[in-house]
GULUMPA-325502 format. One record per residue (C-alpha): residue number from 1; residue in one letter; y negated, z, x. Coordinates in steps of 0.001 Angstrom, whole numbers, plus 500000, padded with zeros to 6 digits. Example, Ala and Ser with C-alpha at 12.3 -4.5 7.8 and 13.67 -1.06 7.14 Angstrom:
MARDO resi resn      v      w      u
MARDO    1    a 504500 507800 512300
MARDO    2    s 501060 507140 513670
***
This chain:
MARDO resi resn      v      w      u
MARDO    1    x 283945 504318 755568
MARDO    2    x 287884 504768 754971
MARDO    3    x 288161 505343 758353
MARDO    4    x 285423 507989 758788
MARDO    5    x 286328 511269 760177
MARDO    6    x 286361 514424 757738
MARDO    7    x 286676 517741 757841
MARDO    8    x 285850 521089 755677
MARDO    9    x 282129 520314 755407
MARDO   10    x 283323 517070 754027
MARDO   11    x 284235 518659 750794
MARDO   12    x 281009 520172 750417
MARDO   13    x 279034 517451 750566
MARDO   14    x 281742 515158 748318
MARDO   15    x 283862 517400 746198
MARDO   16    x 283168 519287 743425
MARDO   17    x 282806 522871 744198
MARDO   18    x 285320 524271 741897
MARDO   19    x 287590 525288 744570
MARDO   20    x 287124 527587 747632
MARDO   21    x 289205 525856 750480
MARDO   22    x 290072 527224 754030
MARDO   23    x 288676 526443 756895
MARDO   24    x 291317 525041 758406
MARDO   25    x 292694 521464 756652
MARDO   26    x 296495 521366 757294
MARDO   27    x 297777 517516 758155
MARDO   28    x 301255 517663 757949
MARDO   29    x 304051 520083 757909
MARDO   30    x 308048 520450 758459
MARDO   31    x 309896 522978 757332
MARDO   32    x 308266 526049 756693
MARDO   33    x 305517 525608 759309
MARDO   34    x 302282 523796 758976
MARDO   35    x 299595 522322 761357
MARDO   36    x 295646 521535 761234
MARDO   37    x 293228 519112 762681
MARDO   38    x 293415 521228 765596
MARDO   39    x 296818 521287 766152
MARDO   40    x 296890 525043 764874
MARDO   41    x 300311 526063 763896
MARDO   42    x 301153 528339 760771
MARDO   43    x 303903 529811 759221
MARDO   44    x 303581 529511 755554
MARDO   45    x 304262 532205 753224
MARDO   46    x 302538 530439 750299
MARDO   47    x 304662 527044 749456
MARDO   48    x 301005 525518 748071
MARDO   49    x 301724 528352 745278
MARDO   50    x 305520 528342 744747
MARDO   51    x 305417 524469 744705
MARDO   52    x 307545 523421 748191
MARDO   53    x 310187 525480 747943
MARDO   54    x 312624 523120 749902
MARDO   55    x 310014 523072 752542
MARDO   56    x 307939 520431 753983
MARDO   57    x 309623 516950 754663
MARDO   58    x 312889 517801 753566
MARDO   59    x 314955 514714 754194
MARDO   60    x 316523 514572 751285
MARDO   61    x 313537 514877 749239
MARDO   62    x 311786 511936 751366
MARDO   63    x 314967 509490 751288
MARDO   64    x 315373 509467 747735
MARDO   65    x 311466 509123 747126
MARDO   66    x 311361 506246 749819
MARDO   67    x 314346 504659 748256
MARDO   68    x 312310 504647 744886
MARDO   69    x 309194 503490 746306
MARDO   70    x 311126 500072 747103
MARDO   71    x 312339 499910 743788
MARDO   72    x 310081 500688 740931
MARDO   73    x 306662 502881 740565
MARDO   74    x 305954 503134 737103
MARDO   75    x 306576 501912 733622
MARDO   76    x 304876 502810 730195
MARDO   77    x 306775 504857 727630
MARDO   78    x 307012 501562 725761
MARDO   79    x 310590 501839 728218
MARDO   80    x 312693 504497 729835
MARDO   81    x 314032 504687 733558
MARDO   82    x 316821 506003 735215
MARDO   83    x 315438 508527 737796
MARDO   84    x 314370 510157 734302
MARDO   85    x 317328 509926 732310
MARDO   86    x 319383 511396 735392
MARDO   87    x 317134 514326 735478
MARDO   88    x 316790 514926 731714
MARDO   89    x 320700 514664 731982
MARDO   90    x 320639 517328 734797
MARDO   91    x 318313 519741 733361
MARDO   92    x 320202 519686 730225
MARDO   93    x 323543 519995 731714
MARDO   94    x 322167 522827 733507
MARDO   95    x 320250 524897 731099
MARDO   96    x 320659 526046 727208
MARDO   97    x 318446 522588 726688
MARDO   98    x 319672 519911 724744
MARDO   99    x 316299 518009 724804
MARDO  100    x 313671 517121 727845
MARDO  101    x 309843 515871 727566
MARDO  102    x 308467 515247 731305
MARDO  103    x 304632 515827 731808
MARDO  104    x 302425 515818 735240
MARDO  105    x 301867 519794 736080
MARDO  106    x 302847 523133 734209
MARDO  107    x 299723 523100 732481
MARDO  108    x 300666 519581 730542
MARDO  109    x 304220 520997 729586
MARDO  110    x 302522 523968 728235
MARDO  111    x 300149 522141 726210
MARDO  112    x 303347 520207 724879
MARDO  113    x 305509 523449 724243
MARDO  114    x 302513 524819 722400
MARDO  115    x 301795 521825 720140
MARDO  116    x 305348 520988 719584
MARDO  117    x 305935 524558 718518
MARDO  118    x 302760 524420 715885
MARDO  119    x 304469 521085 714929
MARDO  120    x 307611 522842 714377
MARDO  121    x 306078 525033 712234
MARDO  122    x 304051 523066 709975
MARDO  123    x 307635 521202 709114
MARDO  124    x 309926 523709 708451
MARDO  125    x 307590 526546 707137
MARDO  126    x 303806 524959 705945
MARDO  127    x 300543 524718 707312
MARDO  128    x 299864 528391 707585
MARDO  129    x 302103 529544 709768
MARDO  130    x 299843 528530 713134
MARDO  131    x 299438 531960 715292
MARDO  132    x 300382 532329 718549
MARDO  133    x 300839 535481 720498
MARDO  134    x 300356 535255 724550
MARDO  135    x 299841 538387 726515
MARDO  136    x 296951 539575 728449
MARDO  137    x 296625 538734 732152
MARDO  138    x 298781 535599 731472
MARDO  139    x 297790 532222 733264
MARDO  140    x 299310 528854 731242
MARDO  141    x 297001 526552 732803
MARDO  142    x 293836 524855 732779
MARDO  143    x 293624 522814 729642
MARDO  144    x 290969 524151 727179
MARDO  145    x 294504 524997 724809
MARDO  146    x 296744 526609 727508
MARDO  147    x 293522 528490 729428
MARDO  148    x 292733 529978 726115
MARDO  149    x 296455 531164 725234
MARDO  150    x 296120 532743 728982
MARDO  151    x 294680 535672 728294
MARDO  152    x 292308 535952 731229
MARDO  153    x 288871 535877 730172
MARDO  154    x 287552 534991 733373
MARDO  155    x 289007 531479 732816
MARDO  156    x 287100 530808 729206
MARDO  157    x 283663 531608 729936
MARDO  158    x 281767 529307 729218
MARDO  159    x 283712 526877 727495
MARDO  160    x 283641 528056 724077
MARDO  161    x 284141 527333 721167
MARDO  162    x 287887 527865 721753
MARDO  163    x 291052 526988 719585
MARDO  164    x 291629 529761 717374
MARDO  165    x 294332 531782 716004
MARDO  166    x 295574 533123 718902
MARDO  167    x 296181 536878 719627
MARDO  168    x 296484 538633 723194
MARDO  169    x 298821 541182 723696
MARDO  170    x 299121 543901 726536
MARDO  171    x 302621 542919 728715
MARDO  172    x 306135 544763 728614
MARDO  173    x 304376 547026 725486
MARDO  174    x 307360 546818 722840
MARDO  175    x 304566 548423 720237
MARDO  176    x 301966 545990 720871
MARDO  177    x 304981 542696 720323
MARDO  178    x 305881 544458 717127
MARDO  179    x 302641 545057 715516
MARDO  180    x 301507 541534 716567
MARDO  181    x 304515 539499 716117
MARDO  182    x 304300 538696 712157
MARDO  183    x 305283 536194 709408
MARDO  184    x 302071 533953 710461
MARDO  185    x 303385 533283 714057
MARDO  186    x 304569 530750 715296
MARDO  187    x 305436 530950 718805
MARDO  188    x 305311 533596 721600
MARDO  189    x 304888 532801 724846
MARDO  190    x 305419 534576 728008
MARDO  191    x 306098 534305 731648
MARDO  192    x 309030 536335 732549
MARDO  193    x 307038 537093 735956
MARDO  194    x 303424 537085 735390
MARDO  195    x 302503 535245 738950
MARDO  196    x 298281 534961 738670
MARDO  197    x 298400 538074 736734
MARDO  198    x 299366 540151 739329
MARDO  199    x 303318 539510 740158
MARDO  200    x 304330 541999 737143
MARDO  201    x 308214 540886 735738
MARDO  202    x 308821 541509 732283
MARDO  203    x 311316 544165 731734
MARDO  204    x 314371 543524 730128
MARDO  205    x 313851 545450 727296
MARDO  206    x 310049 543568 726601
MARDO  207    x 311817 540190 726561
MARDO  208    x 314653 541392 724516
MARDO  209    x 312296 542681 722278
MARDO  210    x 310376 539358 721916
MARDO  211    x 313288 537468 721517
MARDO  212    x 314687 539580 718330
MARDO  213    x 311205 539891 716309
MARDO  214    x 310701 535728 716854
MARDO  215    x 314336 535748 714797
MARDO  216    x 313282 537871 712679
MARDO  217    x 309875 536245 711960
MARDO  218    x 311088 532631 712270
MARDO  219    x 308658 532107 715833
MARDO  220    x 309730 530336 718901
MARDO  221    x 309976 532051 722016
MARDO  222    x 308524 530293 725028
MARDO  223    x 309075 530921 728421
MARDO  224    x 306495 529810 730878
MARDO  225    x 308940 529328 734010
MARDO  226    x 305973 526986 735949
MARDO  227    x 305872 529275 738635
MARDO  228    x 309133 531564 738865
MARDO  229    x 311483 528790 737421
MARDO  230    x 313765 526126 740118
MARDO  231    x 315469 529258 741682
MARDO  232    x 312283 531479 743029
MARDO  233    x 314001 534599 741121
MARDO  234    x 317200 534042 742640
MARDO  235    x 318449 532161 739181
MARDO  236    x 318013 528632 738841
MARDO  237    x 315340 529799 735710
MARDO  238    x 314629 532962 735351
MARDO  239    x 315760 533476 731828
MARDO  240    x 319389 533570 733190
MARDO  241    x 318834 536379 735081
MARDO  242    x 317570 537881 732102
MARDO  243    x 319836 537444 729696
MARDO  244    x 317247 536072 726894
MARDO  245    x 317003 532405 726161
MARDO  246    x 314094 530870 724713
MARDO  247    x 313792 528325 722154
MARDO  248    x 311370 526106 724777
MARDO  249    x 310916 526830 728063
MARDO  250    x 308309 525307 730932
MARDO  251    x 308793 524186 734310
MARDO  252    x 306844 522057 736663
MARDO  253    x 305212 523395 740551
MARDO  254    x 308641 523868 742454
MARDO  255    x 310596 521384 740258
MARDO  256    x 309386 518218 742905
MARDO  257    x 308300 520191 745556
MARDO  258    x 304542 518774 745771
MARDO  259    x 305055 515605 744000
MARDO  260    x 303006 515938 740474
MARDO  261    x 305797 516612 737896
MARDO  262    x 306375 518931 734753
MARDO  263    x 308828 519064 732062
MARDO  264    x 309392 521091 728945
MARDO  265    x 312905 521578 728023
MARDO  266    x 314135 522754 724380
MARDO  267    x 316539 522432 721346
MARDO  268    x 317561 519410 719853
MARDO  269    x 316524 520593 716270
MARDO  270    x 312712 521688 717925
MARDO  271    x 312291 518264 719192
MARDO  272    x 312884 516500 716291
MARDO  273    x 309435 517720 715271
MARDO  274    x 308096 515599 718067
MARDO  275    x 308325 511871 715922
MARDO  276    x 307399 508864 717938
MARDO  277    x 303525 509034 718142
MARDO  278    x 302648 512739 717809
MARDO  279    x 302826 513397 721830
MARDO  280    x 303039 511286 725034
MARDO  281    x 302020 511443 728819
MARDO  282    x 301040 508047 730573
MARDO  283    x 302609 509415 733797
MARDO  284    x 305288 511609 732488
MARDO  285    x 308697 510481 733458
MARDO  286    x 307519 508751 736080
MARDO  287    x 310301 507342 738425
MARDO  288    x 309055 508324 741839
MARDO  289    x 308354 512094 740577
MARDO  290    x 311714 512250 738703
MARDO  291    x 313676 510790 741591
MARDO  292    x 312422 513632 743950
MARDO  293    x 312852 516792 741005
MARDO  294    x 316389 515477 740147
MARDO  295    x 317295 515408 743857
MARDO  296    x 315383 519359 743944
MARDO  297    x 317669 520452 741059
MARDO  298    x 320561 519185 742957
MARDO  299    x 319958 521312 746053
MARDO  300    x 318408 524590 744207
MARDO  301    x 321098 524872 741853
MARDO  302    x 323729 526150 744469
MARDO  303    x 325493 529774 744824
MARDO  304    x 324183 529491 748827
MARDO  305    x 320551 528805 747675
MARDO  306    x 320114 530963 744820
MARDO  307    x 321747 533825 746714
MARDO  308    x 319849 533545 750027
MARDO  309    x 316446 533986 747883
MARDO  310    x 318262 537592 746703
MARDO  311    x 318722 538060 750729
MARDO  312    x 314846 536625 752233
MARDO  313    x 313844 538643 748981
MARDO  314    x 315509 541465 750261
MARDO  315    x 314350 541129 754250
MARDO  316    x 310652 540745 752968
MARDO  317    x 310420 543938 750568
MARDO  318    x 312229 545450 753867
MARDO  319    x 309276 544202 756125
MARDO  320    x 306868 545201 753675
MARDO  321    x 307916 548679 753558
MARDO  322    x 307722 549168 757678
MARDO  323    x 304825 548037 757737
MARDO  324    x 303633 550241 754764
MARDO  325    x 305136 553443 756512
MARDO  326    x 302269 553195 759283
MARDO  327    x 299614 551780 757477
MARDO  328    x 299838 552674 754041
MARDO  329    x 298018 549989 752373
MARDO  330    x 300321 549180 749508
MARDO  331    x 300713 551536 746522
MARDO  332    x 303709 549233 745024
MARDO  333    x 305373 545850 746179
MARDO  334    x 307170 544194 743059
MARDO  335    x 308293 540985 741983
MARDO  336    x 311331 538999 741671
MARDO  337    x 313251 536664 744194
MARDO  338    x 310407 535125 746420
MARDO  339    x 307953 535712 744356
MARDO  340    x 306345 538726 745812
MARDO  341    x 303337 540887 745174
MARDO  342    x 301826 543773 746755
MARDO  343    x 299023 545535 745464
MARDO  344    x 296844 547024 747582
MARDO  345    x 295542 550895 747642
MARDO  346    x 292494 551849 746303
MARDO  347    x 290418 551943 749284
MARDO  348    x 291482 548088 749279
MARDO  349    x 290744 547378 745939
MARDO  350    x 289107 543723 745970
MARDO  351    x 289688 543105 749531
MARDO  352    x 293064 540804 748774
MARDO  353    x 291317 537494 749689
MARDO  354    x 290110 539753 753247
MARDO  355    x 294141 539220 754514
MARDO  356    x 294229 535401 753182
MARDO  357    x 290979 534690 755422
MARDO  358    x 292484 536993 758544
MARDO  359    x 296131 535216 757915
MARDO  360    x 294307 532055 758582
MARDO  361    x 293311 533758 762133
MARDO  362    x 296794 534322 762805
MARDO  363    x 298745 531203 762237
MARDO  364    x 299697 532995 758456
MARDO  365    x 299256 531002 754908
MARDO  366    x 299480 534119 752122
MARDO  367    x 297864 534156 748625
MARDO  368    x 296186 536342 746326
MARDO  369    x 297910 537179 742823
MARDO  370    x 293872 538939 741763
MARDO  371    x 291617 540343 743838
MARDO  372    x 294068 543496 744286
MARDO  373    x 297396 541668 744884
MARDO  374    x 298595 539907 748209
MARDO  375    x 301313 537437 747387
MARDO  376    x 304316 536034 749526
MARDO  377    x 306230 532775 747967
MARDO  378    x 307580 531485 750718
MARDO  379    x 310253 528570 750738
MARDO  380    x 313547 529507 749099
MARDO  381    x 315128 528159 752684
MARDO  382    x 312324 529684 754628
MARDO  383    x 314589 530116 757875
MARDO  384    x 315105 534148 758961
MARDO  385    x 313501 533729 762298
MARDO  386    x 310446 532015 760529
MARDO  387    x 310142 535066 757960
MARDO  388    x 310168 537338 760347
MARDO  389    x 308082 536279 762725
MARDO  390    x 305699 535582 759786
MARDO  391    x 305981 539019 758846
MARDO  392    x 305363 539786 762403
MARDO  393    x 301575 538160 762171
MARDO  394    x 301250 539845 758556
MARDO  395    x 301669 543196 760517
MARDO  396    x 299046 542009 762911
MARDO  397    x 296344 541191 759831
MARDO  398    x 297003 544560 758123
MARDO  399    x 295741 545987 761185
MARDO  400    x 292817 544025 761357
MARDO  401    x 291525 544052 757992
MARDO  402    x 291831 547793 758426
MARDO  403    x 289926 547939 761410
MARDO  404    x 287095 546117 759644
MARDO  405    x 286898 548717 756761
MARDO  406    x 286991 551682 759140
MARDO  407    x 284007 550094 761209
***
């Protein structure tokens, strides 16, 4: 049976049908182009949602994870390894963190930023002090804790009854933050780009705002950096760029470029709330995952990296707006770095999935951010020829989805 040939209908008949999966099933990649069963070639613009932002097969990424895998797998948390000690070192060398905790996927370090910062709380101020304020439209991940802190309700229904004190806010509203930031709180947390809610970034002035009412109001500010953290906004977290450091912040997708890994990075007075027992991941820290996100720190964390996402950021909002002079099916294109959104007009409300399913036709991987948003996260060292010519088939879906809706 191992040996038995699959294909799309496979998954119907053996998965279970919470996804929605192409058509197509890629089967292996290089660079910033993929292939199918068929032999189909695409450019992709999506990265498996801002995960492989070195790219497919990067060598250095699969040396140092096949020089693991003849050394050592896995060990409990009964011992530590090196591969994770070198990247705690890195992260902490690189960031305002002092401390590291290393999970399987952004939705893990979430849940740990989340608990740790209740934990906080009930040491240095009681056991009242347990709110915590998310804003609407955010996605934290799919836990029954971090889906409920996202404030999509789309994602909760039918899963109730859901952990309580938690209050939703509307994004980059100063008034909202002020009236709902109070003594009671204990942590805010935010994305500094909401990615699944649309590609909005905070404003400067929104995170800035968070950041003084959390002083004042003894909170911890957490930045959810899952999906616009390891250099997608042009700074090797996001935060930088900003100017406003959190007390915890969250990373995981692009940090080992498709192999499972999170982390949650923070103080070394917060973590001291996290005694030996209270929290633990059988997986986290795992050798052959930290070997690879150590090695993708590395290369990210350069001046030629970081500023050739400002410049492919740059040539795609360029792209976008040709092709938005003759077709005028965008009524904004936002984001930061390569993380890029454009929302469609209103005659295209709903139809964002319609250019993911033509893309497909034309050798094009794109996302949705909503049904109203098309999103580009393409590698961070997506070659220039690539993203053009990639922009080159977008141009050519445009025109076909449109020629759909006039019919």
């Amino acid at each position: 049976m191992s040996s038995a040939i699959v294909n799309r209908q496979t998954f119907d008949e053996v998965m279970v049908p919470n996804y929605s999966p192409a058509a197509f099933i890629p089967v292996s990649g290089k660079g910033s182009r993929l292939w199918d069963q068929d032999g189909n070639e695409y450019i992709d613009f999506a990265s498996g949602i801002a995960v492989t932002s070195l790219g497919h097969l990067h060598p250095e990424l699969t040396r140092v994870l096949h020089e693991q895998v003849d050394r050592l797998w896995h060990l409990s948390n009964t011992f530590t390894n090196e591969p994770a000690l070198r990247l705690a070192r890195r992260l902490t060398e690189s960031t305002f963190a002092e401390r590291v905790f290393f999970s399987n996927s952004g939705a893990e370090a979430n849940e740990a930023a989340l608990k740790l910062a209740r934990r906080y709380a009930f040491d240095h101020f009681g056991a009242e002090k347990t709110k915590i304020v998310s804003c609407k439209q955010s996605f934290h991940g799919r836990t029954l804790f971090t889906v409920s802190v996202g404030g999509q309700p789309k994602y909760t229904e039918g899963f109730a009854p859901l952990p309580g004190d938690l209050d939703h806010i509307e994004f980059n509203n100063l008034a909202a933050a002020e009236a709902a930031i109070d003594g009671n709180t204990c942590a805010v947390i935010v994305e500094p780009v909401q990615g699944e809610g649309g590609v909005l970034p905070a404003s400067p002035e929104y995170l800035k705002k968070l950041r003084e009412l959390c002083d004042k109001h003894g909170a911890l500010l957490i930045f959810d950096e899952v999906q616009i953290g390891v250099g997608r906004s042009g700074s090797l977290f996001a935060y930088m760029g900003y100017g406003v450091t959190p007390d915890i912040l969250t990373s995981a997708k692009a940090l080992g470029n498709g192999f499972p890994v999170g982390a949650m990075l923070t103080t070394k007075k917060i973590a001291a709330s996290f005694v030996v027992g209270t929290h633990g991941s059988t997986y986290g820290g795992n050798p052959l995952a930290c070997v690879v996100a150590d090695k993708v720190i590395e290369l990210v964390n350069t001046p030629e990296v970081l500023d050739g996402v400002k410049r492919r950021h740059d040539l795609i909002v360029d792209g976008l707006a040709r092709i938005n002079e003759t077709q005028r099916v965008f009524r904004d294109v936002r984001g930061a770095g390569l993380l890029i959104g454009a929302e469609l007009t209103g005659e295209l409300a709903g139809k964002s999935k319609d250019f993911v399913n033509v893309g497909a036709k034309h050798g094009l991987v794109i996302l949705v951010a909503g049904p109203n948003v098309v999103r580009f996260a393409p590698s961070l060292v997506i070659p220039e020829d690539d993203l053009q010519e990639g922009l080159k088939r977008f141009e050519a879906v445009v025109a076909e989805v449109l020629a759909a809706q006039s019919v």
